[in-house]
C-alpha positions in Angstrom: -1.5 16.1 -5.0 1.1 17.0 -2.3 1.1 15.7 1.4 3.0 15.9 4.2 4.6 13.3 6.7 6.0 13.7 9.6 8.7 11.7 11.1 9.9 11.4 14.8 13.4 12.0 15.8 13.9 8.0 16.1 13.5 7.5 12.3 15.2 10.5 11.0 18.5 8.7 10.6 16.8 6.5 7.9 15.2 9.8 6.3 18.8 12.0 6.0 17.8 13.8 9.0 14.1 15.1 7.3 11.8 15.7 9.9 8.8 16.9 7.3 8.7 15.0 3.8 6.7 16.3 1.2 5.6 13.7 -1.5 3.5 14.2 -4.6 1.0 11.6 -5.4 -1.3 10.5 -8.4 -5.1 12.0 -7.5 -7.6 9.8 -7.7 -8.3 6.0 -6.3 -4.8 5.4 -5.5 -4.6 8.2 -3.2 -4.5 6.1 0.3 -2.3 6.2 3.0 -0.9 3.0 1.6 0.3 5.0 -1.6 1.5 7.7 0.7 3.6 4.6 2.9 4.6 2.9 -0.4 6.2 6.6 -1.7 8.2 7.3 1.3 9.8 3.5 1.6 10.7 4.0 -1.9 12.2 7.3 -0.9 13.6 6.2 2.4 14.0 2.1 2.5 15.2 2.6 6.3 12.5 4.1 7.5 9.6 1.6 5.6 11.4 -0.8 7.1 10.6 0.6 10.8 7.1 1.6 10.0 5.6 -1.3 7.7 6.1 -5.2 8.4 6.8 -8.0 5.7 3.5 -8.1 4.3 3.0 -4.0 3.8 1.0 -3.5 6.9 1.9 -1.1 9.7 3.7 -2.6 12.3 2.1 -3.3 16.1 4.0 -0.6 17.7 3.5 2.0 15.6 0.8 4.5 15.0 -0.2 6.3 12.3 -2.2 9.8 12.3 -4.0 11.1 9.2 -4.2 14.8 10.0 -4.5 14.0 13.8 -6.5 10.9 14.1 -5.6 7.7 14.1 -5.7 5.3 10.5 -6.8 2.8 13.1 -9.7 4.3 13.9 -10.2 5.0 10.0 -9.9 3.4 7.2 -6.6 1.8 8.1 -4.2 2.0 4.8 -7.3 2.4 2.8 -8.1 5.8 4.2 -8.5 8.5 1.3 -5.9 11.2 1.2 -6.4 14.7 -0.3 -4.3 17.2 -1.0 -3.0 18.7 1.9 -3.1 16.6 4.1 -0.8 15.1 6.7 0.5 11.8 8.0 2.4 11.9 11.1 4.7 8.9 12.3 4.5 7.8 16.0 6.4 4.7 17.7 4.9 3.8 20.7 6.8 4.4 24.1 6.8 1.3 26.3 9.6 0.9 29.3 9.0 0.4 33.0 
C-alpha cells in the first residue's frame, strides 16, 4: 500500500529537500501511522529525529494530520492507514 507524507519547509533539509514522500507499506495490521513514522525515520533519520522523541512517540510540538485531522484526535500512532492516504507534518508556531 502506498501513502503519502507531507513535510514542511523546516524539515526538508533532513528529507534532501522532498517536500511529498511516497512510502510503500506492508497491508494489513501493521498498517498504522506508527509504521508510516517508523518508514520515513528509516528513510530520513534527520527528520524522525524532529518529529518522534526517545521513546517513538510524537513529540509535544508537533502535529500530525492523517488526511486532515489530527492523530490526536484519532487513534494517535495506532490509527489505521489505507492506501492512499496522507500524513502531513506540522510544527507548531509559538513566538511573541
Amino acid at each position: 500500500m502506498q501513502i503519502t507524507v507531507r513535510i514542511p519547509s523546516p524539515l526538508r533539509p533532513f528529507s534532501a529537500g522532498h517536500g511529498r514522500v511516497e512510502l510503500t507499506l506492508a497491508e494489513g495490521e501493521r498498517a498504522t501511522v506508527a509504521a508510516a513514522l517508523a518508514a520515513l525515520c528509516q528513510r530520513y533519520p534527520g527528520v524522525g529525529a524532529r518529529v518522534l522523541d526517545e521513546q517513538g512517540a510524537v513529540r509535544e510540538h508537533v502535529n500530525v494530520f492523517l488526511n486532515g485531522e489530527s492523530i490526536r484526535a484519532l487513534e494517535g500512532l495506532a490509527s489505521p492507514l489505507r492506501g492512499g492516504d496522507e500524513l502531513a507534518i506540522l510544527p507548531a508556531v509559538s513566538g511573541g
